[in-house]
Steps between C-alpha positions, in 0.01 A plus 500: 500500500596870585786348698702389264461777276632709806798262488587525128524879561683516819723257274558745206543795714775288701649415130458862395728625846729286430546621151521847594742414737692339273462752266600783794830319622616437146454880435677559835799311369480684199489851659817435712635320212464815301524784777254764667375652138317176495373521876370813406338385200348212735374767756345667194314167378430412887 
């Protein structure tokens, strides 16, 4: 029923967090890879 619809979402959200978080350390890595101009740029798109 309605409960298992509940889980499916509460599944993609989990999926989608943990894309965006893998998304968000990658461009971390990135930014000090490449220096502040990029942190600000980050700041920017934050």
């Amino acid at each position: 029923g309605t409960s298992t619809i509940r889980r499916t979402t509460i599944r993609r959200e989990q999926f989608v967090a943990r894309s965006i978080r893998r998304k968000t350390i990658r461009r971390d890595q990135f930014a000090a890879y490449k220096g502040k101009s990029t942190l600000i740029g980050l700041s920017n798109f934050v």
